[in-house]
N, C-alpha and C positions, 0 to 999 in steps of 0.2 A: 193434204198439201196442194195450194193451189198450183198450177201447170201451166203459167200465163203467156211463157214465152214460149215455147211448144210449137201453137196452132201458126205463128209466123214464120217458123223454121228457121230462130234466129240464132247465128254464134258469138258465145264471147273467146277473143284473142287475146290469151292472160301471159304477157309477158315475165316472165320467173315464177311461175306456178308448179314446181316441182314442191314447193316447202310455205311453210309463214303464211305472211297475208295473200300471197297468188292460190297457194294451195286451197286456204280454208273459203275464198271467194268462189275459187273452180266447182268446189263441192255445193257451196252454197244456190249459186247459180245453176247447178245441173238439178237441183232437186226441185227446182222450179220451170224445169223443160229446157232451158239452153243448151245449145251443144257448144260441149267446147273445145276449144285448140291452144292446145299449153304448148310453148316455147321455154326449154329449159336450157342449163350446161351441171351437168349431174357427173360427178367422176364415178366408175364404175361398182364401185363396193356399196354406193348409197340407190342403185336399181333395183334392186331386190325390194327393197323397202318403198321405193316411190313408184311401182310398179303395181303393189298392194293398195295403194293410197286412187293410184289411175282405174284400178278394176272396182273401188268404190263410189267413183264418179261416173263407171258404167253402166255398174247397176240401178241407177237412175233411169236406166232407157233411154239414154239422150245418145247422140254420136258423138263420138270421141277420136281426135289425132292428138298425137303431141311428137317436141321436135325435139331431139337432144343434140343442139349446133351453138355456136356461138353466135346471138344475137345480134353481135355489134357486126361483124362483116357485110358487107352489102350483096357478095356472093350468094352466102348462106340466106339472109333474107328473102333473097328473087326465091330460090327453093322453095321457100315455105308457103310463098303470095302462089308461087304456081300449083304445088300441092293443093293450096287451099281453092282455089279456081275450080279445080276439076271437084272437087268434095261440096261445094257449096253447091256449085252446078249453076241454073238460070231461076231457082229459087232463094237459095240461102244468103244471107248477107248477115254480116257483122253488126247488133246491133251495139254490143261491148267492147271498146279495147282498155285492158287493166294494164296499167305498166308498174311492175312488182319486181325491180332490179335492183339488187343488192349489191353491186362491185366497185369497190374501192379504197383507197388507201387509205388505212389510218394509221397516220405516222405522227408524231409530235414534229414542230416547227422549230424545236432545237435541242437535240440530245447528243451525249457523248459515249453513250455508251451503246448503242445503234442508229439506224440509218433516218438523218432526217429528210421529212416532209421536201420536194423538191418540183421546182415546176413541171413537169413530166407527170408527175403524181397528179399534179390540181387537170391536168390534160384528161388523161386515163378515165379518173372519175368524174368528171361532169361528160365528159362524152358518152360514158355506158348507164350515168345516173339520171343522165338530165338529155342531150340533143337526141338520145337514140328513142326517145318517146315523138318525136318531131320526125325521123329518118321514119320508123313505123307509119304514120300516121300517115307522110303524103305518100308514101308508097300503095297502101292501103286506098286511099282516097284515089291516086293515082289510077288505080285497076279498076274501081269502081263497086269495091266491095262492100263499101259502107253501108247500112241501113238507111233508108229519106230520114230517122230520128236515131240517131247513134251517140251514145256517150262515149265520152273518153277520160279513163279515170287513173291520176296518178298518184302516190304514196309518197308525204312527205312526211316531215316531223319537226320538233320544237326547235332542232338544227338550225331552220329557216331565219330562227333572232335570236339564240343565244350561242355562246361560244363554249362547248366541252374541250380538253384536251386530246389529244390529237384526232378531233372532227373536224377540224377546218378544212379540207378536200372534199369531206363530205357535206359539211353545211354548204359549203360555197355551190355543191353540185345541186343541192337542193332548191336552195336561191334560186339556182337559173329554172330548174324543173316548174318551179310557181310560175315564172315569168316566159315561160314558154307555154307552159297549160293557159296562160290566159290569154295571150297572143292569138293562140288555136281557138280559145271560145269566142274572140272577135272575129280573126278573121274569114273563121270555118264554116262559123253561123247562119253565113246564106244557104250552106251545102244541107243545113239539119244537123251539123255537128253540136253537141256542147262538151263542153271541157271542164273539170273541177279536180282538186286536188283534195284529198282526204289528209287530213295532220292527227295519225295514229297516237295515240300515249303510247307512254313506253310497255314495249310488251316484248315478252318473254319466247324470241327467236333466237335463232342462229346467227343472224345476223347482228343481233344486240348483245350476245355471248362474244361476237368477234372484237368487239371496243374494248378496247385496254379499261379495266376499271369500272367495267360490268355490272358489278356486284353491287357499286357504292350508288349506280343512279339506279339499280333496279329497291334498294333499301328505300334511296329520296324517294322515292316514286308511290312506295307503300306510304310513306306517312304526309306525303302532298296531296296524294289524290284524295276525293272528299268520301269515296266508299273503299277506300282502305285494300284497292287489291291493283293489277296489273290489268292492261288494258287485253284482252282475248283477243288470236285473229278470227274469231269468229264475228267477235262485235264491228270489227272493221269488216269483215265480208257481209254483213248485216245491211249496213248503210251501203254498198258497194250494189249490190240488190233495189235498195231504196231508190237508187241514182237511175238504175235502169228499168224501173218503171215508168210507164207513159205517165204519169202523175207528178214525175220528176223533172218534166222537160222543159220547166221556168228556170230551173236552178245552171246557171251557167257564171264561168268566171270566176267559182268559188274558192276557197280555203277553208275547208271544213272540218273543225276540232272534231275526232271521234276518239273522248278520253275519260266519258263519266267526267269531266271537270276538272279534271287536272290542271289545264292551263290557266286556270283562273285564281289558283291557289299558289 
């Protein structure tokens, strides 16, 4: 295994990396030398569990923090920038930030038999799905943590143009997430930033377990995609790898299918 990231003593800062695509990127990235610092909100019953998953991105030999606060505070944030200060030290710098945030409402736009979809709701989730990757970033950039060539990579999906039953807080949060990652690859660009968004297929998280009706787009999914299976988060931590290679550092501004072809079909 090559160990490329290593010898620059660089970290990635995986926003919701307790589970899914943050998790399977955390690992991905550590076995190629990155240290990482996972930002999670984990309720207590599921740390036994993601506690095991933490001591296998150790054993990597990489350095390892992770934070269990709620992301979206600005409180809690300064915490983590200042933790990360004293750990990084006068060498280490961020050359990864993954934003892998999963919160928000999925409610239908009209039901009678629970509670609909309401503007509160569209608030909620585009603030924790989508600005809080921008709140990250210039806080980050702010401190001076950045790597001189730092990516920044966020996690969207098919959301972004089509409409599911009760996705619309979510698609909408996604929308803005595209159009904030690419804001950041223009205007960041002088600093060494680039920005890209990855457009996962559908794959088989907790997070896609949480959508009403689960079942019926994980079925479409098997018989639209052109190799007949679910998109892995490993394939997604694959490319996530690919982006933070110095070989990657044209690629900015993008929207990037990571789905075996699903979206074409």
């Amino acid at each position: 295994m090559v160990r490329e990231f290593q010898q620059d003593n660089y970290w990635a800062l995986i926003l919701g990396g307790s589970s899914g695509l943050g998790l399977a990127t955390a690992k991905k990235l550590a076995q190629h030398g990155m240290n990482i610092c996972v930002v999670h909100r984990s309720r207590k019953s599921e740390i036994p569990g993601i506690h095991e998953n933490f001591d296998e991105i150790k054993n990597h030999g990489v350095e390892f923090i992770s934070f269990n606060i709620n992301a979206f505070k600005a409180e809690e944030r300064l915490k983590v920038i200042d933790s990360l200060k004293l750990e990084l030290g006068d060498k280490g710098r961020i050359r990864t930030l993954v934003h892998s945030v999963a919160k928000g409402n999925l409610k239908p736009m009209i039901a009678t038999d629970k509670p609909a979809l309401k503007n509160d709701d569209f608030h909620l989730t585009i603030d924790a799905m989508a600005i809080s990757l921008y709140d990250w970033t210039k806080v980050v950039f702010d401190e001076r943590l950045f790597a001189d060539d730092a990516r920044l990579i966020s996690f969207t999906s098919e959301g972004n143009t089509k409409a599911w039953p009760n996705y619309a807080a979510v698609s909408a949060a996604k929308v803005t997430l595209e159009a904030i990652t690419r804001n950041i690859a223009l205007e960041f660009a002088p600093y060494g930033i680039r920005a890209n968004c990855v457009q996962a297929g559908v794959t088989d998280t907790s997070s896609l377990r949480a959508i009403p009706g689960s079942q019926e787009i994980i079925n479409h999914s098997l018989k639209r995609n052109p190799f007949k299976r679910l998109t892995l988060p490993e394939n997604v931590a694959d490319v996530v790898y690919l982006l933070s290679k110095d070989e990657a550092a044209w690629i900015n501004g993008c929207i990037i299918p990571v789905d075996g072809g699903e979206h074409i079909n």
